[in-house]
C-alpha positions in Angstrom: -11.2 12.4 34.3 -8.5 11.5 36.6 -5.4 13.4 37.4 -2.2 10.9 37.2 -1.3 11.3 40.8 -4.9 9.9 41.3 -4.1 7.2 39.1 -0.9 6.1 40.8 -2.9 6.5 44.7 -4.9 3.6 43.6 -2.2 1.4 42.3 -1.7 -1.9 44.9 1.7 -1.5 45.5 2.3 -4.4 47.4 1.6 -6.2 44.0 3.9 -4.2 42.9 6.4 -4.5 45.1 5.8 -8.7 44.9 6.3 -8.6 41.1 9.6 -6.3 40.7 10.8 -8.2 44.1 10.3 -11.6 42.5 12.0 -10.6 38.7 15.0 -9.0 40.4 15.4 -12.6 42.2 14.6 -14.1 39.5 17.5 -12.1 37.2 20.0 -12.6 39.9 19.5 -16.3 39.8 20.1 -16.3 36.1 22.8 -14.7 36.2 24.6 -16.7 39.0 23.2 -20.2 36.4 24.8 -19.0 33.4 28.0 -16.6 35.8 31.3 -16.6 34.0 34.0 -15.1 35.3 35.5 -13.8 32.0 32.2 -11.8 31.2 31.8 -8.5 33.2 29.4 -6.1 31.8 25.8 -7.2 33.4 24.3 -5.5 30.1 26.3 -8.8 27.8 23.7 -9.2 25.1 25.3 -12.1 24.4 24.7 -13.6 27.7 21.3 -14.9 28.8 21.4 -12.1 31.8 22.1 -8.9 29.4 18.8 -10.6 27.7 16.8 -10.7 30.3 18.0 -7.1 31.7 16.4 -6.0 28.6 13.0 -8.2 28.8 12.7 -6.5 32.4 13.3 -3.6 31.2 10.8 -3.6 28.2 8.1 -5.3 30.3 8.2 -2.1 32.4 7.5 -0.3 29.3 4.7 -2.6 28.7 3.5 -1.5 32.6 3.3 1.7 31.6 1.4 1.1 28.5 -1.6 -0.8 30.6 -1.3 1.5 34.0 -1.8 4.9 31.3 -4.7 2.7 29.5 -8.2 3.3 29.8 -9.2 0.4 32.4 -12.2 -0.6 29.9 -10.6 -1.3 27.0 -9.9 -4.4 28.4 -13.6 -5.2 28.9 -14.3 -4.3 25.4 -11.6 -5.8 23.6 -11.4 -8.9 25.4 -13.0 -10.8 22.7 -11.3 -9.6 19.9 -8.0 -10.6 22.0 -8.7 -14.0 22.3 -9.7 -14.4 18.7 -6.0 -13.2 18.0 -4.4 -15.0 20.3 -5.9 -18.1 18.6 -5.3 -16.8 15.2 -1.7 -16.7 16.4 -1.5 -20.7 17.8 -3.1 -21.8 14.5 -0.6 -19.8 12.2 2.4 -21.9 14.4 1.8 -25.0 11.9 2.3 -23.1 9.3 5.1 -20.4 9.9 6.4 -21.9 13.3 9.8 -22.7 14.2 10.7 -26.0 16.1 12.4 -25.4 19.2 13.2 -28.5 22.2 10.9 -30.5 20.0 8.0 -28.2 19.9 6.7 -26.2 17.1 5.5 -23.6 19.2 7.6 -20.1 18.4 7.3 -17.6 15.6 10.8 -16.6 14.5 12.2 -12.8 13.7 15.6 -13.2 12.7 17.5 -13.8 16.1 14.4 -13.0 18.2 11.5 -15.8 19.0 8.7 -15.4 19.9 5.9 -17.6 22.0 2.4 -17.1 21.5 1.0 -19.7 24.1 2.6 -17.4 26.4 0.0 -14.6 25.7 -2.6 -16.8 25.2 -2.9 -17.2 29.1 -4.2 -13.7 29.3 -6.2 -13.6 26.7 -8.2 -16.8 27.5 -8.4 -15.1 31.5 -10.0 -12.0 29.6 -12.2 -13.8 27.6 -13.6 -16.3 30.4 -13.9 -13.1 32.3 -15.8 -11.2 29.5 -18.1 -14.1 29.0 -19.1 -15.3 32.6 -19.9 -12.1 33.9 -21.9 -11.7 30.6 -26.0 -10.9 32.3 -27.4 -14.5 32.9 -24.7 -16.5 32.1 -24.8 -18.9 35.6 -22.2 -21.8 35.8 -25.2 -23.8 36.9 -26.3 -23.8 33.5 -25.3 -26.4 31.0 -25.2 -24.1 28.2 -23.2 -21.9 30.0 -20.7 -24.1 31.4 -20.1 -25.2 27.8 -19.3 -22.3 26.5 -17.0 -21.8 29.5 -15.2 -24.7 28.6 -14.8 -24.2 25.0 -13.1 -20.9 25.5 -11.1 -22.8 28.2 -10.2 -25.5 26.3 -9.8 -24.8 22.9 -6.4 -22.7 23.2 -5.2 -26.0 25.1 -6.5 -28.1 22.1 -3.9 -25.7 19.4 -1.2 -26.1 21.8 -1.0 -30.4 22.7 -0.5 -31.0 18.8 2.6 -28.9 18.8 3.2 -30.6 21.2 3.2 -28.7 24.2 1.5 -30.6 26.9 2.9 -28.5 29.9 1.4 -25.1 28.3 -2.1 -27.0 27.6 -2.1 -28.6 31.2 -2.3 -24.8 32.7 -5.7 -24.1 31.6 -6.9 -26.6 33.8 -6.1 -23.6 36.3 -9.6 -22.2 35.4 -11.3 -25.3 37.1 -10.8 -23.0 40.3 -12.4 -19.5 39.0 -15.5 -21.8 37.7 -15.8 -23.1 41.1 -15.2 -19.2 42.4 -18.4 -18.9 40.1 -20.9 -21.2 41.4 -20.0 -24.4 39.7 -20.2 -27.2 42.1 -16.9 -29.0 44.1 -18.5 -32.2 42.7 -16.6 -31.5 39.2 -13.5 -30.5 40.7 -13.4 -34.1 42.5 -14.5 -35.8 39.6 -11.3 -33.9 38.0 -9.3 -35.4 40.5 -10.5 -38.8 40.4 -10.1 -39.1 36.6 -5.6 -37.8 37.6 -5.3 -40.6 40.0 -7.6 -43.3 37.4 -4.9 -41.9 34.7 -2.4 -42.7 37.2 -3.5 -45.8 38.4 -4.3 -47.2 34.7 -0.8 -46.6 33.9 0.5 -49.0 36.8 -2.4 -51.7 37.3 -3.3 -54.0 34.7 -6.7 -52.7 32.5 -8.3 -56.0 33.8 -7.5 -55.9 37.2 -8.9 -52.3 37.5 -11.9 -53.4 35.8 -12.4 -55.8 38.0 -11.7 -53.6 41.3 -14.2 -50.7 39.6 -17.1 -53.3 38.8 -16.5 -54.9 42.7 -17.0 -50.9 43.8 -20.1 -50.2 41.3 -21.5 -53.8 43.0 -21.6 -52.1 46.2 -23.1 -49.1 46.2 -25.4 -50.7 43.7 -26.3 -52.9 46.5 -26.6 -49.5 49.0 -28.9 -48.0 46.7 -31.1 -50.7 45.1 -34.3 -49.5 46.0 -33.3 -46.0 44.1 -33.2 -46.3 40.3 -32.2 -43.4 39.4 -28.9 -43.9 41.8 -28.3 -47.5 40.0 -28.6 -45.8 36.5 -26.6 -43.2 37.9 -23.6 -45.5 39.1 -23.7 -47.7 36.0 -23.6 -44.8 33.6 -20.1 -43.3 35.4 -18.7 -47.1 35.5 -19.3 -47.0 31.8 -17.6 -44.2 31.6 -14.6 -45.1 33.9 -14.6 -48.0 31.8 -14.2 -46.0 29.0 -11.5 -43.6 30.3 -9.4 -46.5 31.2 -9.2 -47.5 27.7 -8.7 -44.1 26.3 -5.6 -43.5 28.7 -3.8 -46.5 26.6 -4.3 -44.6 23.2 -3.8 -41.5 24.6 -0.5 -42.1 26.3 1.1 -44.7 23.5 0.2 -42.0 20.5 -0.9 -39.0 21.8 2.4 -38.6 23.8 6.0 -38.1 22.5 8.5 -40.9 23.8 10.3 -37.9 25.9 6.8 -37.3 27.6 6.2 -41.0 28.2 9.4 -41.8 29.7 9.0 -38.9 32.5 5.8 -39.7 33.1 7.2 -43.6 33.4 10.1 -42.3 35.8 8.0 -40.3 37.9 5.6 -43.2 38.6 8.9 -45.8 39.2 8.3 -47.6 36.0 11.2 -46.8 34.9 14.6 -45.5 36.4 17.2 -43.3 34.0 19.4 -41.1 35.7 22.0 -40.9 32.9 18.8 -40.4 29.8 15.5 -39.4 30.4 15.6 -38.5 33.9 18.7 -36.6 34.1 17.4 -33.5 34.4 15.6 -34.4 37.3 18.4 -36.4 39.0 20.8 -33.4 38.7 17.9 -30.9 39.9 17.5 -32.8 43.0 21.2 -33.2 43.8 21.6 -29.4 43.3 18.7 -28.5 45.5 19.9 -31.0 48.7 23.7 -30.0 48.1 22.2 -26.3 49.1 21.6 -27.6 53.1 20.2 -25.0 55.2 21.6 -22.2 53.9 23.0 -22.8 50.8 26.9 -22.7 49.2 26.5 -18.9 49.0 25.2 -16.6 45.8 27.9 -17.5 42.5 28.8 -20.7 44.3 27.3 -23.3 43.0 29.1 -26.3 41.8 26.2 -27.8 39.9 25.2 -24.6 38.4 28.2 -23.4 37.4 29.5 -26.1 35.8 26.0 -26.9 34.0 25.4 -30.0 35.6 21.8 -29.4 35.4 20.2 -29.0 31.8 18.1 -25.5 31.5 18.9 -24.4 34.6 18.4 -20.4 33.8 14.3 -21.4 32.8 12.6 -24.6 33.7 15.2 -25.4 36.4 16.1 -22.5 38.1 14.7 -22.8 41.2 17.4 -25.6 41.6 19.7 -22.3 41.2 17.7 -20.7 44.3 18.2 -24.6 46.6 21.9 -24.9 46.1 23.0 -21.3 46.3 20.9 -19.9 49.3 19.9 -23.5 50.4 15.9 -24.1 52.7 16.1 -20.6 54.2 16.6 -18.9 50.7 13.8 -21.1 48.9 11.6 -20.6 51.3 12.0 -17.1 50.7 10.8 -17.6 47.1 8.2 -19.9 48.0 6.9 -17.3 50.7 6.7 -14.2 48.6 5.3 -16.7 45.8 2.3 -17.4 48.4 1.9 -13.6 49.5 1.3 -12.7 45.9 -1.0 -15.5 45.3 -2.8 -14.6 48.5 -2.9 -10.9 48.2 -4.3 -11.0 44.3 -7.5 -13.4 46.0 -7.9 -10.5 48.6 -8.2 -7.7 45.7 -9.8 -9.9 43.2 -12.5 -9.7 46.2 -12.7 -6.6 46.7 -13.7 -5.9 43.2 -17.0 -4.0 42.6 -17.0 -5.4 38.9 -17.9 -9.7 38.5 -15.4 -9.4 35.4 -12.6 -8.2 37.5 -13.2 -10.4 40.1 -13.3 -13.3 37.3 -10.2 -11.9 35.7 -8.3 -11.8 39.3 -8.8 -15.3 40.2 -8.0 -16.1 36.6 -4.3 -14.5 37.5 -4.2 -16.3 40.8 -4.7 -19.8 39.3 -2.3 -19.5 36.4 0.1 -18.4 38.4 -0.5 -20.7 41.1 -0.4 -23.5 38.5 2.6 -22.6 37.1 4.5 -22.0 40.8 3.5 -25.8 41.5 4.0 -27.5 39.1 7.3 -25.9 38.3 9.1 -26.5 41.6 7.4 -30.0 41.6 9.2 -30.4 38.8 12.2 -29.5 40.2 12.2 -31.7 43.2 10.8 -34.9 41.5 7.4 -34.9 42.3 6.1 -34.3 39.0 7.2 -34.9 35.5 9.5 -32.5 33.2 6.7 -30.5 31.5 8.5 -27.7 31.0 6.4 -24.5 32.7 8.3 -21.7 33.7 8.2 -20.5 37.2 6.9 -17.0 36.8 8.9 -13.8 36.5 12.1 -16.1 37.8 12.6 -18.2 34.3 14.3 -16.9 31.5 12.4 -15.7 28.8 11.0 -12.9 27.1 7.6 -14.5 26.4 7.1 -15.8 29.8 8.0 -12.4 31.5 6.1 -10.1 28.8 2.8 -12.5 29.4 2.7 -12.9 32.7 3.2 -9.1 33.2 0.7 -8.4 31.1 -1.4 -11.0 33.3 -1.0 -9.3 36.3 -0.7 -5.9 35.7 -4.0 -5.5 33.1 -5.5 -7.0 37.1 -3.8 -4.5 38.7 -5.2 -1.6 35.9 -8.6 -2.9 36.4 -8.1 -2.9 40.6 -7.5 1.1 40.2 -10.5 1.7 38.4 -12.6 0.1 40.6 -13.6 3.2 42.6 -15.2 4.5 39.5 -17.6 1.7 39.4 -20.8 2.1 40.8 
């Protein structure tokens, strides 16, 4: 049994250090989006920056919870988890509480709760658990499956609600299959299938048909003395054919007006810089007005006077552009990158295939969340709302993605006990 000084040797503290570096940032930042000169105590529980004071200060309690934990508890429970974790997404359409349009929080008098939020690392733990499971082989079928359903069916609860941006980050774990063996071929059929999506929404339905039967025609002519390529290239133009078709059901009444409009914005279909796409227009003009090196920290005109809609979570790296300007964001974005980079590096190093799993699980949420959110921000993707980790406001989104990364960095300490 290990002594605790033992315990804390193995810690990775430049994880450490990343994570307590990047939520003190990210509380100063809400405190200069919601700064008011008339309040003064930094512990204001009325205020959005007492709040989070407190979330900070309970997720360290959480840290201390996992780092004192016996490292395979995680293993064993992992299951069991996940089955609670989707326990808890089903039970929001029934005892949920509608917040921004989305049933997705369980209510406790003034405090809120959302479960999607946990979700994240329970569906790493369980995708962990199961691929490094004996014989289970991503170049199975079977396997691969069951990979997917475990994926995919906490993102299936969650679109109803509807929550689209939450459900669009478990297509993060595209990258720790292809860690595992299965093949960049599905990764680029992934991204084919975005840009079809994309492309169905601007072209006409026949004019794309036409362009994808003219491409089908050649390479059928290529490979006409192989049959099995020609039944091969007609069965994925059937199918191309028939994603095209599901993209005009699936966007007309799968996806709230709200959803559609952003998307219609971000593609130039539309232009609404007053309605739909104000958010957008304001986080932009914050973010330029910032220059090099931004109007200084407490300074900002659009922050302070609330120019830009949710500017302390989903926005507030707009906070970061117009305050400490390029040299200050790329700050952020550089010890967002260091963090990503340094978890692949342990996740490497591990001696166990479920750590390993579990690492690059943390690495791709994360990195989904960091892109897409400051995509978001600067207009190159639509208003999803994802948080940027450990900067947004929230107690969900800090508690979760804490427990994300330090049940990793638990796991990382054990690993010299592995054989």
């Amino acid at each position: 049994m290990r002594s605790n000084g033992s315990l804390f040797q193995n810690i990775d503290w430049i994880l450490v250090f990343l994570y307590f570096a990047l939520a003190l940032l990210g509380w100063l930042n809400i405190y200069a989006a919601v700064y008011n000169e008339e309040f003064s105590s930094i512990f204001d529980m009325s205020q959005k920056y007492g709040k989070q004071l407190l979330w900070i200060g309970t997720s360290v309690v959480i840290i201390l919870v996992i780092m004192f934990a016996d490292a395979t508890l995680f293993q064993t429970l992992a299951f069991p988890i996940y089955i609670i974790s989707i326990l808890s997404l089903l039970g929001l359409f029934v005892f949920g509480k509608e917040i921004a349009g989305a049933q997705s929080w369980y209510a406790f008098g003034s405090f809120s709760l959302q479960p999607s939020e946990f979700a994240k690392f329970a569906t790493a733990l369980a995708t962990a658990k199961y691929l490094s499971t004996k014989g289970v082989s991503m170049n199975s079928w079977k396997d691969r499956f069951v990979a997917l359903i475990i994926v995919f069916l906490p993102a299936a609860i969650i679109i109803p609600q509807p929550d689209p941006g939450s459900a669009l980050v478990y297509s993060a774990f595209f990258l720790v299959f292809y860690r595992e063996g299965l093949s960049g071929n599905y990764i680029f059929a992934g991204f084919a299938l975005v840009i079809l999506f994309i492309l169905s929404l601007l072209i006409s339905p026949l004019y794309l048909f036409l362009f994808i039967a003219a491409i089908a025609g050649i390479f059928i002519f290529l490979y006409r003395r192989s049959r099995g390529a020609i039944v091969r290239i007609i069965a994925l133009t059937l199918l191309a054919i028939g994603f095209i078709q599901s993209v005009d059901y699936t966007f007309n009444n799968v996806l709230e007006d709200r959803h559609r409009n952003r998307i219609n914005i971000l593609l130039g279909k539309a232009h609404d810089p007053k309605g739909i796409g104000y958010n957008t227009a304001q986080s932009m003009i914050a973010i330029g007005s910032g220059g090099l090196t931004g109007k200084g920290y407490l300074e900002g005109t659009q922050t302070k006077f609330d120019f830009v809609p949710e500017q302390s979570t989903d926005f507030i790296f707009c906070t970061v552009g117009e305050e400490w300007g390029f040299v200050g964001s790329s700050v952020v974005v550089i010890l967002f990158v260091l963090l990503f980079f340094r978890i692949i590096i342990v996740a490497e190093r591990q001696k166990s295939a479920f750590s390993r799993i579990y690492g690059y699980s943390v690495a791709s949420i994360l990195f989904f969340h960091f892109a897409v959110n400051i995509a978001m921000t600067i207009g190159l993707a639509p208003v999803v709302g994802i948080p940027l980790p450990f900067f947004s406001y929230g107690g969900s989104s800090l508690w979760g993605f804490t427990l994300l990364l330090f049940i990793f960095i638990k796991l990382d300490s054990n690993r010299m006990e592995i054989l």
